[in-house]
C-alpha positions as CSV (number, residue, x, y, z in Angstrom):
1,X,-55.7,-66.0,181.3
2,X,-57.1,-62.4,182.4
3,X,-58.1,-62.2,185.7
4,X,-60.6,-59.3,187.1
5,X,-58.4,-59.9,190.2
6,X,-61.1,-57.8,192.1
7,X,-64.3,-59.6,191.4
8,X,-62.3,-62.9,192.8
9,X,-60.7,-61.5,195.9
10,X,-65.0,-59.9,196.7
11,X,-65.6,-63.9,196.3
12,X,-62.9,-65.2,198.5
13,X,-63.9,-62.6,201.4
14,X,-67.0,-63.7,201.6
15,X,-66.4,-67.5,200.6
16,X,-63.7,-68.0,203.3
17,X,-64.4,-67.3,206.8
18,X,-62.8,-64.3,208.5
19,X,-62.0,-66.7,211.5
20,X,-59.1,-67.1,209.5
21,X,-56.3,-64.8,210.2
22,X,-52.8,-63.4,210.6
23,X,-51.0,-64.3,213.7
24,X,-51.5,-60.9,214.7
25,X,-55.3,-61.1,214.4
26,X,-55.5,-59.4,210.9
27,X,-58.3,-61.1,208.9
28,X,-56.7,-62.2,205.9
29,X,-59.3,-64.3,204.2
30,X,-59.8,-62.2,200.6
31,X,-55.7,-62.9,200.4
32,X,-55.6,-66.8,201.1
33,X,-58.9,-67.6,199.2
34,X,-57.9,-65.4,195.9
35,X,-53.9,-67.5,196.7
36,X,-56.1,-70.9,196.5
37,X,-58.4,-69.8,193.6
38,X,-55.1,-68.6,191.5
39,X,-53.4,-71.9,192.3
40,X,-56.4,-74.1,191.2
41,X,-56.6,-72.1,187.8
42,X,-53.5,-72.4,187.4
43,X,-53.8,-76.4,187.9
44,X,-57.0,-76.8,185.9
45,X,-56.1,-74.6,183.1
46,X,-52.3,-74.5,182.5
47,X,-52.1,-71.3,181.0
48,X,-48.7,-70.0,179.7
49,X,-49.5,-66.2,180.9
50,X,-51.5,-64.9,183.7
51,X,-52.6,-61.5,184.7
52,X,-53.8,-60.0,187.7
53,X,-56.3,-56.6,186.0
54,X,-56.6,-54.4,188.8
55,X,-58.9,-51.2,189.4
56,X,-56.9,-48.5,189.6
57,X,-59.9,-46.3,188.8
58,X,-63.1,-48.5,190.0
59,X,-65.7,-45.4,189.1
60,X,-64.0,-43.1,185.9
61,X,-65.0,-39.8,186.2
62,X,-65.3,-40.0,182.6
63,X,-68.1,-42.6,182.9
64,X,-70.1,-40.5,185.8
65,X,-70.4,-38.1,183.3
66,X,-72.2,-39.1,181.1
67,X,-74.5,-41.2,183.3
68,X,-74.2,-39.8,186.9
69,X,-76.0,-42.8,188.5
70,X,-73.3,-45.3,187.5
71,X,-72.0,-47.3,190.5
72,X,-73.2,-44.2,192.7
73,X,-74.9,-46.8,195.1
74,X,-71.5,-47.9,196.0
75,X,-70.3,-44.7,197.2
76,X,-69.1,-45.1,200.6
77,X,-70.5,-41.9,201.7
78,X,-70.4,-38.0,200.6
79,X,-67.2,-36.6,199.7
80,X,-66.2,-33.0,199.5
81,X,-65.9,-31.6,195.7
82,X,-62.5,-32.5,194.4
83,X,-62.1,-35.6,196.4
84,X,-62.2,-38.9,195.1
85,X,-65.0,-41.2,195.7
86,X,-64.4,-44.2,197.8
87,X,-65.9,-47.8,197.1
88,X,-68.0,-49.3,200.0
89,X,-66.0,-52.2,200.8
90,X,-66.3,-54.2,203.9
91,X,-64.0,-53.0,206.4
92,X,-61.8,-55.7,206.9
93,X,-61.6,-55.8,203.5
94,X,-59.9,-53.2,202.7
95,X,-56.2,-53.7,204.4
96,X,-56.1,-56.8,203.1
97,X,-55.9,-55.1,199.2
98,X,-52.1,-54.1,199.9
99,X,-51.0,-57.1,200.9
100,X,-52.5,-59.2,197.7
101,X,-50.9,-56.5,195.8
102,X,-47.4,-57.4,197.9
103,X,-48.1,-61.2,197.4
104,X,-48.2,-60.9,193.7
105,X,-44.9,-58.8,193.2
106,X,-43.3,-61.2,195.4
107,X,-44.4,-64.3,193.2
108,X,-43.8,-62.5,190.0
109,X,-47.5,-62.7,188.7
110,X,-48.3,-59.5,186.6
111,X,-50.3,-57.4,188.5
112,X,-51.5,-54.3,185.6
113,X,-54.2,-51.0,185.8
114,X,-54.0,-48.0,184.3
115,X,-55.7,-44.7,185.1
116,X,-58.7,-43.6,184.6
117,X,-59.6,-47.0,184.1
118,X,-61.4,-50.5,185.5
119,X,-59.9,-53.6,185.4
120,X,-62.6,-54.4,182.9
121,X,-61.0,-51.6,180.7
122,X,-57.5,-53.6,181.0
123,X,-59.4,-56.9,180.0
124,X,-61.0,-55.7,176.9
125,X,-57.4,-54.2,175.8
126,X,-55.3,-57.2,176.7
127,X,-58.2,-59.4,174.8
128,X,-58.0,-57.0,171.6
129,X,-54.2,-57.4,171.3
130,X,-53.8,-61.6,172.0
131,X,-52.7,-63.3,169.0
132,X,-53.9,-66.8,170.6
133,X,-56.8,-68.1,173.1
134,X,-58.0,-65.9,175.8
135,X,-59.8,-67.2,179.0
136,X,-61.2,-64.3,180.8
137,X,-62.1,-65.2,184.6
138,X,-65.0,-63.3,186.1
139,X,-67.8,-62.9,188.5
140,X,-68.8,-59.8,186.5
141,X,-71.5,-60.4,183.4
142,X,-70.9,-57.4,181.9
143,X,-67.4,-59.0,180.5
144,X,-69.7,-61.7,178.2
145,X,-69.2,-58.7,175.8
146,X,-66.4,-60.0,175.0
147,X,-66.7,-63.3,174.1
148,X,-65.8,-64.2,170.7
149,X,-65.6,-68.0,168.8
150,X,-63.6,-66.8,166.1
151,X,-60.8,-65.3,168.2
152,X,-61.1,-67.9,170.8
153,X,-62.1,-65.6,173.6
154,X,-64.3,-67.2,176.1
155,X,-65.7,-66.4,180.0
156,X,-64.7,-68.3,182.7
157,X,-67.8,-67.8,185.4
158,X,-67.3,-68.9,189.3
159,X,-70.0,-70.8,190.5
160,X,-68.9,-72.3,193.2
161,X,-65.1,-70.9,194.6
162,X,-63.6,-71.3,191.1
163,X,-63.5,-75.2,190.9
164,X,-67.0,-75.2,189.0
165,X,-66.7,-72.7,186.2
166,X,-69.3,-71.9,184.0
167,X,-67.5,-71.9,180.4
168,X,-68.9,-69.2,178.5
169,X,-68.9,-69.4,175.1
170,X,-71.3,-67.7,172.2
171,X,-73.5,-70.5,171.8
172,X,-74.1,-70.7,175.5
173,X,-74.6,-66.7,175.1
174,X,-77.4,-66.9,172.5
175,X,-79.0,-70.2,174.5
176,X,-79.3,-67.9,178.0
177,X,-79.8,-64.5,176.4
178,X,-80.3,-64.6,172.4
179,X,-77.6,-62.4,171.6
180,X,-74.1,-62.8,171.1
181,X,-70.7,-61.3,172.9
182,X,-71.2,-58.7,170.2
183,X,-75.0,-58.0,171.3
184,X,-74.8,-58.0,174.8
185,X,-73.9,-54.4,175.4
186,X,-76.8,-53.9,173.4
187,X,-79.2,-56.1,175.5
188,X,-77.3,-55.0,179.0
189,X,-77.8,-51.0,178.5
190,X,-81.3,-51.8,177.0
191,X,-82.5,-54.1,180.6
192,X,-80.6,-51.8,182.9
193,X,-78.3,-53.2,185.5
194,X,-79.0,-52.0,188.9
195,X,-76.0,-53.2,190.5
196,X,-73.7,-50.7,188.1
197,X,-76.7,-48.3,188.8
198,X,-77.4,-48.3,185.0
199,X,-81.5,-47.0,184.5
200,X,-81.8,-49.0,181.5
201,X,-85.4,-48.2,179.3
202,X,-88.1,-48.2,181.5
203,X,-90.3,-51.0,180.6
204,X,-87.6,-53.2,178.6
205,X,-86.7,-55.8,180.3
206,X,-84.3,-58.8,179.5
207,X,-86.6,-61.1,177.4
208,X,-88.6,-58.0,175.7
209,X,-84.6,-56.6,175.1
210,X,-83.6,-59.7,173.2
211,X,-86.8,-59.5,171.2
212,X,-86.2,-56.1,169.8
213,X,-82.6,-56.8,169.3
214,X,-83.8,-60.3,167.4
215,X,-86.2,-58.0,165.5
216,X,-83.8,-55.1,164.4
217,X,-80.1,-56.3,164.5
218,X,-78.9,-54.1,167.1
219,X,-79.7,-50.5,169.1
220,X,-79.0,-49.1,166.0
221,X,-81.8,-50.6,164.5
222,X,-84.2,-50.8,167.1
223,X,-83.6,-46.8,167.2
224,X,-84.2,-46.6,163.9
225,X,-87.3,-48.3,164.0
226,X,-88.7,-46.1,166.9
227,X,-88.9,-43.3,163.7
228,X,-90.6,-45.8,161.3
229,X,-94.3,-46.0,161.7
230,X,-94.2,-49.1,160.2
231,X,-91.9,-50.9,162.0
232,X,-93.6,-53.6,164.8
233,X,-92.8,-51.8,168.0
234,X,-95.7,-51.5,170.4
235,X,-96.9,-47.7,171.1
236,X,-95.6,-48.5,174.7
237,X,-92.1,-49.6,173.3
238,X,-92.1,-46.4,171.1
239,X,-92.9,-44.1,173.8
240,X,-90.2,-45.7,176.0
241,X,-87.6,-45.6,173.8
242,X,-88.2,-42.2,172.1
243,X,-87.9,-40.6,175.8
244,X,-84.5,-43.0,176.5
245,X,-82.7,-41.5,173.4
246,X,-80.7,-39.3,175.7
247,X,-79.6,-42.6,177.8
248,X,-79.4,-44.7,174.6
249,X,-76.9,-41.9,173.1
250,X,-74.6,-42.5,176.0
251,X,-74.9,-45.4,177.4
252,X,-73.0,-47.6,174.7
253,X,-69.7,-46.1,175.8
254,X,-70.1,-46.6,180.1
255,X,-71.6,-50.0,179.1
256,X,-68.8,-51.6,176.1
257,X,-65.2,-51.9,178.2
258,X,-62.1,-50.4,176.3
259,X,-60.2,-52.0,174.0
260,X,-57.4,-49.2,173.8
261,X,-56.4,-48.2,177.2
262,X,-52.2,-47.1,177.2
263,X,-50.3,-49.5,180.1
264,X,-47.3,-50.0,181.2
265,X,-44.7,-52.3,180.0
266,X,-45.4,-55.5,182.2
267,X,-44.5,-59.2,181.7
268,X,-47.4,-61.7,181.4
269,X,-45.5,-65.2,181.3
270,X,-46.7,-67.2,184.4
271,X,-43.8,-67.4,186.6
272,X,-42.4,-70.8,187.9
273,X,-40.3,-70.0,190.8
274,X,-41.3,-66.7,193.1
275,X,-39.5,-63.7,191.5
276,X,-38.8,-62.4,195.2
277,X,-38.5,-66.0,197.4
278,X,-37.1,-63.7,200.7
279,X,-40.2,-61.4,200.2
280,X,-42.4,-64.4,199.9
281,X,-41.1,-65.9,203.0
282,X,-41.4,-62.9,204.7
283,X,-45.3,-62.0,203.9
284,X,-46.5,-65.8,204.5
285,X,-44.7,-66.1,208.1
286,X,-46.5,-62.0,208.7
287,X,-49.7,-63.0,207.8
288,X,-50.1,-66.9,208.3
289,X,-50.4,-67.5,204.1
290,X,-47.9,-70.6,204.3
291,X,-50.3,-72.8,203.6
292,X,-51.4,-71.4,200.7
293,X,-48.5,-69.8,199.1
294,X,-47.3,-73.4,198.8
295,X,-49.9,-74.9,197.7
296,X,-49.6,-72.1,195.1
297,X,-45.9,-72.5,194.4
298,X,-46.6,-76.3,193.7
299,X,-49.1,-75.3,191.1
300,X,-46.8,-72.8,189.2
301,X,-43.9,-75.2,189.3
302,X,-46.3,-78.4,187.9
């Protein structure tokens, strides 16, 4: 079980109520909810590893690049040259990032990033070297790409906290979209995605996107077509994608995650017992998590 540990602690900020806090006042809502979501996949699902995929890298320079509007509405603010851009994130937020990160080296859950990377990039590479079942838990669409029958790989989607999870496989892909894990970069960097400040082709939207990529296999084709007077494209869709082929050249590699990123040495196996119990102790009493670090602890040990 892969966990895009950031996408799920976003959800337990704002799912959980910052009237819940530390004894010393610190809201620590993101921590307990993303405590009680780990717990109740861990009951549901049983898996026999776990990792926490972290950010270290939430906007790669390498990825600005080549398309200098990605995730540039999220930019806090300006930055002077040389200085790393910092996510918006809601300000009470952000303290609360170190002590999940404390929590989880305390229990012994594997907690791995890598540099210049997203946590997405860690997913796909994880996914490409399992031997057995992967069950990738995300708010995040763009990780459908990687949902695969024959190698078992499959999307677990919160819709409500993460006791409702929409189970995304390839049939449910092709029923919502009419692509597969395969054909969704395709169809994604074809629509656009505002939220990842991705243009897509003017004019192409989702349904018209699936179309074309029904009609010609995949971008290659539907580029390919765009030169063919006699393929079916409308002199609208022709224009439109003849004057993206400077996006379209680029885009495949900010959109498709990697599947080779170098990490550290780490050790997935869930843990039963807390690998650090006096560190444990420690950070519940701090910051009032005894509650749910227990309820937790009874989930690992079960």
């Amino acid at each position: 079980m892969l966990l895009d540990t950031a996408s799920l602690y976003f959800r337990a900020y704002f799912g959980v109520p910052d009237s819940v806090r530390a004894p010393d006042g610190t809201p620590v809502n993101a921590v307990r909810g993303l405590l009680d979501f780990i717990g109740r996949l861990v009951q549901d699902h049983r898996p026999d590893d776990l990792v926490a995929c972290w950010d270290n890298d939430w906007r790669p320079q390498w990825r600005v690049d080549l398309i200098p509007t990605y995730k540039a509405h999220r930019v806090a603010e300006e930055t002077p040259a040389g200085q790393t851009d910092e996510e918006e994130v809601p300000d009470t937020l952000s303290p609360q990032v170190p002590i999940i990160e404390d929590v989880l080296a305390a229990l012994g859950i594997a907690r791995v990033g890598a540099t210049p990377y997203e946590a997405d990039d860690v997913i796909g590479t994880l996914t490409a070297r399992a031997a057995g079942p992967v069950d990738i838990v995300t708010g995040d669409r763009d990780l459908y790409q990687l949902v695969d029958d024959a190698r078992e790989v499959r999307v677990l989607y919160p819709l409500k906290g993460v006791g409702t999870l929409q189970m995304t496989d390839e049939a449910w892909l092709r029923e919502k979209y009419g692509v597969d894990g395969a054909g969704y970069v395709d169809l994604a960097l074809l629509r656009g995605d505002p939220s990842d400040g991705l243009p897509g082709v003017p004019g192409i939207g989702e349904k018209t996107a699936a179309k074309l990529l029904d009609a010609f296999g995949d971008l290659d084709g539907i580029m390919a077509a765009v030169d063919d007077p006699k393929a079916k494209l409308t002199p609208s869709q022709r224009k439109r994608l003849d004057e993206s082929r400077a996006y379209v050249a680029v885009a495949p590699k900010v959109v498709r995650v990697a599947d080779d990123v170098p990490l550290p040495d780490f050790d997935p196996a869930l843990p039963r017992e807390p690998r650090d119990p006096a560190a444990l102790e420690a950070l519940a009493g701090r910051w009032g998590l005894g509650g749910a670090v227990s309820r937790l602890l009874t989930a690992l040990q079960h």
